[in-house]
C-alpha positions as CSV (number, residue, x, y, z in Angstrom):
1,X,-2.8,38.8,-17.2
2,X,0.8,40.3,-17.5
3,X,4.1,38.8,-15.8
4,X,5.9,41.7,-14.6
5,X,9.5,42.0,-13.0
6,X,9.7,44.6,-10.4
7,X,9.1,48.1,-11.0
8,X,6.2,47.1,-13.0
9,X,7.1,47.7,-16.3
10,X,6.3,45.5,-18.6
11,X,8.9,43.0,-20.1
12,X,7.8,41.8,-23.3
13,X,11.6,39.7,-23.9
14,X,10.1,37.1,-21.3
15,X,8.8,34.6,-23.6
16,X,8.3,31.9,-21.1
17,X,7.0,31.9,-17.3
18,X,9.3,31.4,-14.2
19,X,9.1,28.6,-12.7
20,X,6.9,29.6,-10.0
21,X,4.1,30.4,-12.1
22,X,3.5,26.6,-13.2
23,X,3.5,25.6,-10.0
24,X,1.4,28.1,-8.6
25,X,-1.2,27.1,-10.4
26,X,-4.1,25.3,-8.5
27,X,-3.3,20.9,-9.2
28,X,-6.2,19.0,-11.0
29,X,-9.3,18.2,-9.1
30,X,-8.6,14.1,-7.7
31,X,-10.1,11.7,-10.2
32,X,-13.4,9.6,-8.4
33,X,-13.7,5.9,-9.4
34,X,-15.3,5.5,-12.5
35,X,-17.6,2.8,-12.7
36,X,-17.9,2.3,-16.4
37,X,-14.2,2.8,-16.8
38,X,-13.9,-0.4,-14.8
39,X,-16.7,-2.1,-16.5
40,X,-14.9,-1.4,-19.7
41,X,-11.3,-2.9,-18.5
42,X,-12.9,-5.8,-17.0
43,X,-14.8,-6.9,-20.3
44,X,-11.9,-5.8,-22.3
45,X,-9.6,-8.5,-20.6
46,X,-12.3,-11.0,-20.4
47,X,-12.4,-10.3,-24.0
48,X,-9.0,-11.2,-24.6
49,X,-8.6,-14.2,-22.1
50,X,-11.7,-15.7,-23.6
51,X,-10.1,-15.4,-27.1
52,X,-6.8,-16.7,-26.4
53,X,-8.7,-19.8,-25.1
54,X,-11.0,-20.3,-27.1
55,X,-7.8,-20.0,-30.3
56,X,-5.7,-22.7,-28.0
57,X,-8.4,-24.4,-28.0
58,X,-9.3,-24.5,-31.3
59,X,-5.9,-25.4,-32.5
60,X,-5.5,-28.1,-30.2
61,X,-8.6,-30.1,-31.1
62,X,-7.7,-29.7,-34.9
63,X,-3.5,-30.6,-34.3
64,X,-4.0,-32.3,-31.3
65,X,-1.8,-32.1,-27.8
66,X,1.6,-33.2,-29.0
67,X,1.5,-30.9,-31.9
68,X,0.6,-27.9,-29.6
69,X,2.7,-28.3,-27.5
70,X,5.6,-28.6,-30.0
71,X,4.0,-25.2,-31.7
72,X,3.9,-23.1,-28.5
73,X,7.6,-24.1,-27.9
74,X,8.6,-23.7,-31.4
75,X,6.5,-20.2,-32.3
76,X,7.7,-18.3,-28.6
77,X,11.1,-18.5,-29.3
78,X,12.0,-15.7,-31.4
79,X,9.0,-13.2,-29.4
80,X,11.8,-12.2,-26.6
81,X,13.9,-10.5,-29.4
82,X,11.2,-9.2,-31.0
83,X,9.4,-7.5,-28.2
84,X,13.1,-6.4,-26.6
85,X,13.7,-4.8,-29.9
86,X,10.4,-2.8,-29.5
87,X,11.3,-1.8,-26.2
88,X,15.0,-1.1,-27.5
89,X,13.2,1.6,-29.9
90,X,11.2,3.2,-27.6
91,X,14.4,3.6,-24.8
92,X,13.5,7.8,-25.3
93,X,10.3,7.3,-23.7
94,X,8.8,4.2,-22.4
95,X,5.1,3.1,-22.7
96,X,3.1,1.8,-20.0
97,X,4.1,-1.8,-19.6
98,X,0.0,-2.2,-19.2
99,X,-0.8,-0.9,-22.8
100,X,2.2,-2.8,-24.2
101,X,0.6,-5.9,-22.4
102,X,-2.9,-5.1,-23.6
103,X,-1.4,-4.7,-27.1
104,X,0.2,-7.7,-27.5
105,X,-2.7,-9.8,-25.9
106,X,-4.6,-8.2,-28.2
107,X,-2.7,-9.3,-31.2
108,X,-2.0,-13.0,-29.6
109,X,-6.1,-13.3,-28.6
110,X,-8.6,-11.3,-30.6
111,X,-7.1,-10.6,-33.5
112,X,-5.9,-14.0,-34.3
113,X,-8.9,-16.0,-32.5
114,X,-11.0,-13.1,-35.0
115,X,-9.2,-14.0,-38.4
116,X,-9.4,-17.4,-37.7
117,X,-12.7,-17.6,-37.7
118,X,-13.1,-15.0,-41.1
119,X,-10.3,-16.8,-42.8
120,X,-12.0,-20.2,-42.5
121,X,-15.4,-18.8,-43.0
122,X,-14.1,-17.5,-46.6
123,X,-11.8,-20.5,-47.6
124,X,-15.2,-22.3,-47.3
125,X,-17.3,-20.2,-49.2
126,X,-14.9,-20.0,-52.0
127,X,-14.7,-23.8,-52.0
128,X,-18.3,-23.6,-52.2
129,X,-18.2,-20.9,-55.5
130,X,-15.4,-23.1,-57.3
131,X,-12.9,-20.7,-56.7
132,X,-9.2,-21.1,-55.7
133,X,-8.5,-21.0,-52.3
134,X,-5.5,-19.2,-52.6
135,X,-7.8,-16.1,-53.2
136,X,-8.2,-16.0,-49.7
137,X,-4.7,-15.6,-48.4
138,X,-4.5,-12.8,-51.7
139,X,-7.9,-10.8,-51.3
140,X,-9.6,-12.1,-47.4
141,X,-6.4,-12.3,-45.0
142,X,-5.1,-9.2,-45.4
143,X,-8.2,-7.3,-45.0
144,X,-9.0,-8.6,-41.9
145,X,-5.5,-9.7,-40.3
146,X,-4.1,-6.1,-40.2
147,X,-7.8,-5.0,-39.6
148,X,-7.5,-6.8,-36.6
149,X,-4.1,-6.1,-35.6
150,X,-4.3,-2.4,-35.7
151,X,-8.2,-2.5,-34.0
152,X,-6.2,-3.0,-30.8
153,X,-3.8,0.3,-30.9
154,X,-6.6,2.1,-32.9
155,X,-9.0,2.0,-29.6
156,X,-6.0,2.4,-26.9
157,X,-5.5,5.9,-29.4
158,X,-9.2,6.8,-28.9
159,X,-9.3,5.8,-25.3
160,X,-5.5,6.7,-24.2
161,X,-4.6,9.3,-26.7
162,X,-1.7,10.7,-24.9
163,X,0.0,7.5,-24.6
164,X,0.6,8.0,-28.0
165,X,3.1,10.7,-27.9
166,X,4.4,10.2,-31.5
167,X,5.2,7.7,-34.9
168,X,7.9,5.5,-32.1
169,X,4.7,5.2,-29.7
170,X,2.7,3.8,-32.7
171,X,4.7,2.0,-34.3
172,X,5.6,0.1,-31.0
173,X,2.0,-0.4,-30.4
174,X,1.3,-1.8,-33.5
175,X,4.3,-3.8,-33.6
176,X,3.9,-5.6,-30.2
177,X,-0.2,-6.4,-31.6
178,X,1.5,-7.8,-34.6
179,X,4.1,-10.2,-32.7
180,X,1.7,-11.2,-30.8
181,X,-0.3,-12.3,-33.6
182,X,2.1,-14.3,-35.8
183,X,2.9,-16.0,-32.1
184,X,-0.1,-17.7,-32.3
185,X,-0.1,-17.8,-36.1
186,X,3.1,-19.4,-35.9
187,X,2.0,-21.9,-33.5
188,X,-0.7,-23.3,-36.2
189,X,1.9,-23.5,-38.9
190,X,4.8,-24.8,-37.0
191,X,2.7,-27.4,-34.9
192,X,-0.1,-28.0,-37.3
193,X,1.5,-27.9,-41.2
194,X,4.9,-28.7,-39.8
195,X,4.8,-31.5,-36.9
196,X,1.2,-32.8,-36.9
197,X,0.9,-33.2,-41.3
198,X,4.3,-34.8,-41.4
199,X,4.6,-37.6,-38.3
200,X,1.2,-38.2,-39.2
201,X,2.6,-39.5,-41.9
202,X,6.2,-40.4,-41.6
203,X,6.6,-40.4,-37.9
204,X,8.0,-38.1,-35.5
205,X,11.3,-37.1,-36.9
206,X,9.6,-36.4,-40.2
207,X,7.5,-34.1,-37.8
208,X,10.6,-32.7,-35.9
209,X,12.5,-32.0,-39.6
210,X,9.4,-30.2,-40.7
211,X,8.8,-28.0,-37.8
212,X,13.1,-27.1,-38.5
213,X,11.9,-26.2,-42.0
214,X,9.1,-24.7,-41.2
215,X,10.6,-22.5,-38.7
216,X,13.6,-21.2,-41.0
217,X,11.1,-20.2,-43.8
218,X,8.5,-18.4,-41.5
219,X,10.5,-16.9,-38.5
220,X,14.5,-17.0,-39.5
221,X,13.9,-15.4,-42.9
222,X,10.3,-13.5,-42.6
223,X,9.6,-13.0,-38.6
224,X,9.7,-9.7,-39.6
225,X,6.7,-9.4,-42.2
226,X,3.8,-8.7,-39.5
227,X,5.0,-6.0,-37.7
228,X,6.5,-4.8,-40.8
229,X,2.9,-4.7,-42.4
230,X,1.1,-3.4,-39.3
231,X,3.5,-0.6,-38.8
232,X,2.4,1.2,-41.7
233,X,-0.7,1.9,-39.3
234,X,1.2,2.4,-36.5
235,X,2.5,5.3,-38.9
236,X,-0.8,6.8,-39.7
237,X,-1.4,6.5,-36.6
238,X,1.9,8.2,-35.2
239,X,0.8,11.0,-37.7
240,X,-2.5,11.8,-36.2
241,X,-1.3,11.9,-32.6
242,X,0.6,14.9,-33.6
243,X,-2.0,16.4,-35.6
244,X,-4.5,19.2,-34.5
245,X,-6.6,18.5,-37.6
246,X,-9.4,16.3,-37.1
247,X,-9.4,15.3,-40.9
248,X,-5.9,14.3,-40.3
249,X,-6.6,12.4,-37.3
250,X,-9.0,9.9,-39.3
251,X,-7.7,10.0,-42.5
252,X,-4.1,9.3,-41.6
253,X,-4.3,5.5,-39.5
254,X,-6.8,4.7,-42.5
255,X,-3.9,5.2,-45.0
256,X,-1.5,3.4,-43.1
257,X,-3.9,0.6,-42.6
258,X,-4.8,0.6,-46.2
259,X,-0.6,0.8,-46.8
260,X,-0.5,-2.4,-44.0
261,X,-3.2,-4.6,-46.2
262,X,-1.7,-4.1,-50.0
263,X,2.4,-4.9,-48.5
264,X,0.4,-8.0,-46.6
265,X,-1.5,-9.0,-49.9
266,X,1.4,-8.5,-51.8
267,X,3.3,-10.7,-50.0
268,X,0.7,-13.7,-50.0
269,X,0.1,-13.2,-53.6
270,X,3.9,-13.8,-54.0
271,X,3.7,-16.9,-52.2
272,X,0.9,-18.0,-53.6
273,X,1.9,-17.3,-57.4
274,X,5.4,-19.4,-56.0
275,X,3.1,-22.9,-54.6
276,X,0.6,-22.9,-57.6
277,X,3.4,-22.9,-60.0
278,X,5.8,-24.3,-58.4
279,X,8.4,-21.5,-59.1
280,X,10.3,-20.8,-55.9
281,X,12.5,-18.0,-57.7
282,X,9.2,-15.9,-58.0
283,X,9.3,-15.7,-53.7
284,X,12.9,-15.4,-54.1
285,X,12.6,-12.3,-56.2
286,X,9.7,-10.8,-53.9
287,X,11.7,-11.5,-51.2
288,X,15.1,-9.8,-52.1
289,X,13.9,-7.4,-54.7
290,X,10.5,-6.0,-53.0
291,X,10.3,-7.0,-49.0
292,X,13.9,-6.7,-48.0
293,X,14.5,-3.4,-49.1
294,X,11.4,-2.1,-47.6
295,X,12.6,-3.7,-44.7
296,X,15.3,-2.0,-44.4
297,X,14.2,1.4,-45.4
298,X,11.4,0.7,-42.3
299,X,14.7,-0.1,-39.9
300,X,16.8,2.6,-41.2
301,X,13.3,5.1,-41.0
302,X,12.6,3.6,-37.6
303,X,16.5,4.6,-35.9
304,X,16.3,7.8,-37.4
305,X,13.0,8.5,-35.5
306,X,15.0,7.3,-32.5
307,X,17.7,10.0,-33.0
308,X,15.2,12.6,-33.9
309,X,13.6,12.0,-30.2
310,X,16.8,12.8,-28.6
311,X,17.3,15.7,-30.8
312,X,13.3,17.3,-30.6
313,X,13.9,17.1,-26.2
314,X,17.4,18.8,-26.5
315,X,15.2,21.6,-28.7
316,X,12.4,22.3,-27.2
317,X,13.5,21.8,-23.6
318,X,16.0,24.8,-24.6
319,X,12.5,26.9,-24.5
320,X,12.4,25.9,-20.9
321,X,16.2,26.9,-20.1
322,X,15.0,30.3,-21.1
323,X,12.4,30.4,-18.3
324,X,14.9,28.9,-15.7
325,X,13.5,25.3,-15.1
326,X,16.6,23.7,-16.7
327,X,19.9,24.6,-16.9
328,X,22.3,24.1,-20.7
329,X,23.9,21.1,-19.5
330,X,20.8,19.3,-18.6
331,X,18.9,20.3,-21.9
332,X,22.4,19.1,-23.8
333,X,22.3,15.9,-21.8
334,X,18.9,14.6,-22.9
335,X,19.9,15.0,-26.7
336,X,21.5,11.3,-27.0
337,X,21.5,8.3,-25.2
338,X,25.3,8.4,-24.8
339,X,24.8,11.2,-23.3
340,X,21.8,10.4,-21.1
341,X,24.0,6.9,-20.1
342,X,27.0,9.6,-18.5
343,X,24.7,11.5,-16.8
344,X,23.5,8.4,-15.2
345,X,26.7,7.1,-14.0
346,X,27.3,11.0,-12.6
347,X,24.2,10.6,-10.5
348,X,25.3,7.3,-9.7
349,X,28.7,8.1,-8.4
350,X,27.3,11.6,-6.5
351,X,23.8,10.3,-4.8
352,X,24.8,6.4,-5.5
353,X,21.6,3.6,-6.7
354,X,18.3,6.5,-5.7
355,X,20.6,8.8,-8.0
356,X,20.6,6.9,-11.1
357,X,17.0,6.1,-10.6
358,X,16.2,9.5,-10.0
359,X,18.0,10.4,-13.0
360,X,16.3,7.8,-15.1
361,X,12.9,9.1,-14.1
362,X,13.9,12.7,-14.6
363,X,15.1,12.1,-18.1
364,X,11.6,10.4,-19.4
365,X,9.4,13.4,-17.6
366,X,11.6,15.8,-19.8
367,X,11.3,13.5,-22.0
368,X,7.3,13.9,-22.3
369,X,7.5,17.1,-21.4
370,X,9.3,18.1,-24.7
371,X,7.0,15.8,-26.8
372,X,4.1,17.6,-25.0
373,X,5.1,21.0,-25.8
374,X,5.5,19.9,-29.3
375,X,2.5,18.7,-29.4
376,X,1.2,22.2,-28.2
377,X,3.1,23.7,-30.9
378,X,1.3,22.0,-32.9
379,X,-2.0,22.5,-31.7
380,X,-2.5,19.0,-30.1
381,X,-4.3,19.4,-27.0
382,X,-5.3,23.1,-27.0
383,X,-9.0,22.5,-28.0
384,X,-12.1,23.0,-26.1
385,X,-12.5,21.1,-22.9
386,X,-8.7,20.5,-23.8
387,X,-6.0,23.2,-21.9
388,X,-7.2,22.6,-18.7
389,X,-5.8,18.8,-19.0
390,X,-2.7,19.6,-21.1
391,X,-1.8,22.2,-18.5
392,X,-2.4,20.5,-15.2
393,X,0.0,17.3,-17.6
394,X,3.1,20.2,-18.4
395,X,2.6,21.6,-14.7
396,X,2.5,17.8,-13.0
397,X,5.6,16.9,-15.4
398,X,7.5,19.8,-14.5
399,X,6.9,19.0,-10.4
400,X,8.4,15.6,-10.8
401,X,11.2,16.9,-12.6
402,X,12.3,19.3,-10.0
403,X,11.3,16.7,-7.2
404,X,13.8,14.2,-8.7
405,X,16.4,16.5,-9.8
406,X,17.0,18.1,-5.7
407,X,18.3,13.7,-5.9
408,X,21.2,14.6,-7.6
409,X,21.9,17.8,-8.0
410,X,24.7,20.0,-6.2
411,X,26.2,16.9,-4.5
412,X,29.0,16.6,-7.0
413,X,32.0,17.3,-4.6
414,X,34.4,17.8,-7.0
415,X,32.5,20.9,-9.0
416,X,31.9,24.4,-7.4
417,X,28.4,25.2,-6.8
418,X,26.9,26.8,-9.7
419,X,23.3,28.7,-9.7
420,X,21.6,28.9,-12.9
421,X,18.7,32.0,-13.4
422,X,17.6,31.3,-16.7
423,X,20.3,34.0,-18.5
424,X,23.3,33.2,-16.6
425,X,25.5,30.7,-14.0
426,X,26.5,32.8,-10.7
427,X,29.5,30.3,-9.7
428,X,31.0,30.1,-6.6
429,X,34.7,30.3,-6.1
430,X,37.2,28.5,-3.7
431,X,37.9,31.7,-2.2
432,X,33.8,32.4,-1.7
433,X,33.2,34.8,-4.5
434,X,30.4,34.5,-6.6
435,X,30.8,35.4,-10.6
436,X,28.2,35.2,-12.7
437,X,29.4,33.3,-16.6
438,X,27.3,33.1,-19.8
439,X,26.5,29.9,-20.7
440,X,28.9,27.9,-23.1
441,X,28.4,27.7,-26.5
442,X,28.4,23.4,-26.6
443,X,27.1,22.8,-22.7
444,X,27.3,19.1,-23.3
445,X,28.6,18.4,-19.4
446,X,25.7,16.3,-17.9
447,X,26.0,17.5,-14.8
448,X,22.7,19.6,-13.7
449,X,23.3,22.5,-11.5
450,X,21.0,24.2,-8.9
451,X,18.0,26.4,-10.2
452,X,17.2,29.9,-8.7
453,X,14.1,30.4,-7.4
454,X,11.7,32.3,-9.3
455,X,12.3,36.0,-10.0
456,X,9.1,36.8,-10.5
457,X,5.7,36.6,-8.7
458,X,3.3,34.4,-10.3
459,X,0.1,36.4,-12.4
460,X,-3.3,36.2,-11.2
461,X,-4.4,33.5,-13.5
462,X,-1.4,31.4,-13.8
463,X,-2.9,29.4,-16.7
464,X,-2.7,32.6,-19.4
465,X,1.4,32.1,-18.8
466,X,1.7,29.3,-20.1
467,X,3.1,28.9,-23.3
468,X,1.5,27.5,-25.6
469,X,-2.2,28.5,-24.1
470,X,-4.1,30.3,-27.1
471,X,-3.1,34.0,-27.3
472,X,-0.4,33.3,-24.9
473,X,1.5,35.4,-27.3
474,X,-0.4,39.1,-27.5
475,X,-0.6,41.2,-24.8
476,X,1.7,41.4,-21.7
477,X,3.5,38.6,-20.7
């Protein structure tokens, strides 16, 4: 239907609803309990509790206690850093702290409890064919470790596909699954071919100087190789959450998982080649010359994805300033966390601790909100059975935004009140005067001012304003 302004006439320069149209559309129908939903979690965690015992167990009866125990320690200590680095990526947007659990339990339990098992089933059977068992690390372990890995974020995608609102989502995903597994990976290594084959041996200081060694070769100088190698799935799969193209959506974690297993087996292969012939410089070279650089290019890639987050909300929310839900500043505000950090503090200092909360909470929503409308740009969620969901999402979004924006916003004592309508600010003046000022060209002030209320009445089927619902863009609007 057509979105008129009064006088009837249509206006065809309003691109974008008022803000009373989203919310005057009728909210999603309440979700009932779903008993195979809840079937499904349950098994899924018994899945991966059962794993992660049955792999502690495993390991202990073939290192025994002491050894362990000694792993455990040894193989936790660098996770904090890694995991806080993940969450340090994802600052833009934040993930469900229950998927980012189920991820990395995932990684630490099945995956690892899974290759264990392939991995020893294969080194037998190739001792059993006369072949070298290095083969395995080379042509088995990479098939099924980042198999495995990626499994985990590959069904959270087709079961939660709109927690994964981008390549940062994915990548963190598949990056958390990977620390998880060289945790427990580590653990065999550092307690098993570290403490338990030397003090065996030579005693426990043998065992202890091992474990040392051990633990600069495997986490000080290449902690970084399984996330590295699963990320190239979290990737593909980054790619296909932002595709509309169903061809795109398979074919795209399949090359990033078959991009994951050749970096993996050209890493063992470069260690293997180094033990059988006893030439360390050949690792050296693999290590400087071929896996640091990608390395880097993966940080440098990764921190420029970061930015780009910023930089997509600060666009696309402009769409929104247009239709009067947010005002410059606040759309200039969300394009850097410098600047998202100030507006904090300003919320802070004019509505005190539920301010910066409240701010905090209203910068992820826009946050999502952006990446969602992308996302429609795109094509992502329009399809059948589809726009119903995606709108109720942009309308629910929207609510919370306003709800924690009226926190903060016209308490600042020390600004004059300022009314934004979606073209303009109408200012008022010490003296009581109101003058209306265009927007600045640079509004990076992160101070959000008050909203008008909608100009317009909302259409008769609020749904065919939205932007971004198919043929939103013919016809009246």
């Amino acid at each position: 239907m057509s979105d008129l302004p009064p006088g009837g006439t249509p206006n065809p320069t309003q691109a974008y609803p008022s803000p009373g149209m989203v919310l005057a559309a009728a909210p999603p129908p309440p979700k009932r309990l779903d008993w195979r939903r809840g079937a499904l979690l349950g098994g899924v965690i018994a899945l991966i509790a059962l794993s992660g015992l049955a792999v502690l167990t495993y390991v202990g009866w073939q290192i025994g206690p002491v050894a362990l125990t000694v792993g455990i320690v040894a193989a936790i200590l660098p996770v904090p850093l890694l995991v806080f680095s993940f969450l340090w990526l994802d600052r833009y947007e934040p993930e469900p702290v229950k998927y980012l659990a189920f991820c990395f339990g995932w990684g630490a339990c099945v995956a690892t409890g899974i290759a264990l098992l392939v991995n020893t089933m294969a080194s037998r059977l190739f001792s059993q064919w006369g072949l070298p068992d290095g083969l395995v690390a080379v042509l088995v372990a990479p098939f099924v470790e980042e198999t495995m890995k990626a499994l985990g974020p590959m069904l959270l995608f087709a079961v939660r596909r709109r927690t994964f609102s981008g390549l940062i989502d994915a990548i963190v995903y598949c990056g958390l699954s990977a620390t998880g597994f060289a945790m427990v990976e580590n653990i065999l290594y550092l307690g098993g071919h570290g403490y338990a084959a030397n003090a065996d041996k030579n005693g426990p200081l043998a065992g202890a100087t091992a474990v040392v060694a051990v633990f600069i070769a495997r986490i000080l100088m290449s902690g970084f190789a399984h996330p590295l190698f699963t990320s190239m799935t979290g990737i593909g799969l980054g790619v296909a959450a932002r595709a509309a193209d169903r061809r795109v959506r398979w074919l795209a974690p399949l090359a990033g998982l078959i991009v994951a297993m050749m970096l993996h087996g050209t890493w063992n292969l470069m260690s293997t080649l180094a033990v059988q012939s006893e030439q360390m410089l050949i690792m050296l070279y693999g290590y400087f010359a071929v896996m640091m650089p990608i390395f880097l290019g993966m940080v440098g890639f990764v921190l420029w994805l970061r930015g780009a987050e910023g930089r997509l909300t600060e666009r696309v929310i402009g769409d929104y300033v247009h239709a009067g839900w947010f005002s410059p500043p606040e759309a200039a505000a969300l394009g850097t966390l410098g600047r998202r950090l100030a507006a904090r503090r300003w919320a802070r200092r004019v509505a005190g601790d539920p301010g910066a909360k409240a701010m905090r909470a209203y910068q992820f929503d826009a946050t999502r909100l952006a990446l969602l409308r992308d996302g429609m740009r795109r094509g992502v969620g329009l399809g059948p059975g589809e726009v119903d969901e995606t709108l109720a999402e942009e309308r629910r979004l929207l609510t919370a935004i306003d709800a924690y924006r009226k926190v903060f916003a016209g308490r600042d004592p020390y600004a004059p009140r300022a009314v934004w309508d979606g073209a303009r600010y109408h200012v008022t003046l010490p003296d009581g005067a109101v003058r209306a000022l265009d927007a600045p060209e640079q509004p990076v002030v992160p101070v959000p001012v008050v909203l008008t209320p909608p100009a317009y009445p909302p259409p008769a089927y609020p749904s065919q304003a939205y932007p971004g619902y198919p043929g939103w863009q013919t016809g009246y609007r």
